[in-house]
N, C-alpha and C positions, 0 to 999 in steps of 0.2 A: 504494500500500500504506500503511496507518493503520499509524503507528511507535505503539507504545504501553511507555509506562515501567513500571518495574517498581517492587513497592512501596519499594525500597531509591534507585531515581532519582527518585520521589516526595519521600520524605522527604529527600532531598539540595536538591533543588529548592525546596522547601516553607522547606529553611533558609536556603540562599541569599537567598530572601525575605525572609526575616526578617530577616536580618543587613543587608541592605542598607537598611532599614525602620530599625532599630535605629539605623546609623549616618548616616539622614539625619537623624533625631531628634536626632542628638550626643548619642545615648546609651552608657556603658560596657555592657558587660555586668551588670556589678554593679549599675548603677542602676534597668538594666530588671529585673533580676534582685528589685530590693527595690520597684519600683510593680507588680513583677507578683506580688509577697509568695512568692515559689519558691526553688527556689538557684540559684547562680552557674552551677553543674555541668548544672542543667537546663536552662538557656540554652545552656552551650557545647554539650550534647548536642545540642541541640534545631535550633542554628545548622548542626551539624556533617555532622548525617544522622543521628547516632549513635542515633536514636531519642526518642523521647519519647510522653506520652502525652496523649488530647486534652484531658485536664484544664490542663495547661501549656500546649500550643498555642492554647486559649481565653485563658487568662487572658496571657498575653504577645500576643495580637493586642489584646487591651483594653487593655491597659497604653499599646502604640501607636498606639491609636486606631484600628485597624486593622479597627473591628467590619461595614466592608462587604462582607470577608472573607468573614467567616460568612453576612452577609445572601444574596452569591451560592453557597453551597451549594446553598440550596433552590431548589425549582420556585417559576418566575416568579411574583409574582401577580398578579389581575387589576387594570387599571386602574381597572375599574369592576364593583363588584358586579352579578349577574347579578339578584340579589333587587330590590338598591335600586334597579336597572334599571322591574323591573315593577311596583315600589311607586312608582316616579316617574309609570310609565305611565297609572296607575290615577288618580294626585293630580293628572295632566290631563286628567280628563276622556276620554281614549280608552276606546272601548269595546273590550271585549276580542274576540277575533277565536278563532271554532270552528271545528277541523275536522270536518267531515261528510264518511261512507262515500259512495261513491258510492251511487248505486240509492237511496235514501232521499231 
C-alpha cells in the first residue's frame, strides 16, 4: 500500500529540510532570513510546517543554494535533443530513411 502524506506532512517535511539545510550552512534564522530578503517569522513559519508561501520557499532554497531543488520538480529533460539529433543526422551525410505502405 502507497503511504501518501498529506499537505500538512508535506509542509512539515519540506521544513524539516530546510532547517537542516539552514543549519548545515551555520546559518541563524535571521541570517537566512536577510540573504533571503523575507522575515524572520517566514522562516520560523516556513521551518515549522506552519505554512508559507512558494514565493518564500523559492527565495530561501536560493538563498541556500539549494536551486537543485526546484531543478527536480520538473519533468526530466532530455539528454539529447530529438531535433539536434536529426540535424546531426543530416550534417553526416545519412540519407534519410521513408516509410512506404505496403502494396505500393
Amino acid at each position: 500500500m502507497i503511504q501518501r502524506r498529506t499537505t500538512s506532512e508535506w509542509l512539515e517535511h519540506l521544513g524539516a529540510q530546510v532547517r537542516r539545510r539552514r543549519i548545515m550552512a551555520a546559518l541563524t534564522q535571521e541570517e537566512l532570513a536577510a540573504l533571503a530578503d523575507i522575515s524572520v517569522s517566514a522562516v520560523a513559519n516556513l521551518e515549522t510546517g506552519a505554512g508559507a508561501n512558494l514565493s518564500t520557499l523559492v527565495k530561501v532554497v536560493r538563498a541556500l543554494g539549494a536551486t537543485d531543488w526546484l531543478d527536480a520538480l520538473g519533468p526530466p529533460q532530455p539528454a539529447v535533443s530529438p531535433i539536434q539529433m536529426l540535424r546531426n543526422e543530416r550534417q553526416a551525410g545519412r540519407p534519410r530513411q521513408r516509410v512506404r505502405k505496403p502494396g505500393r
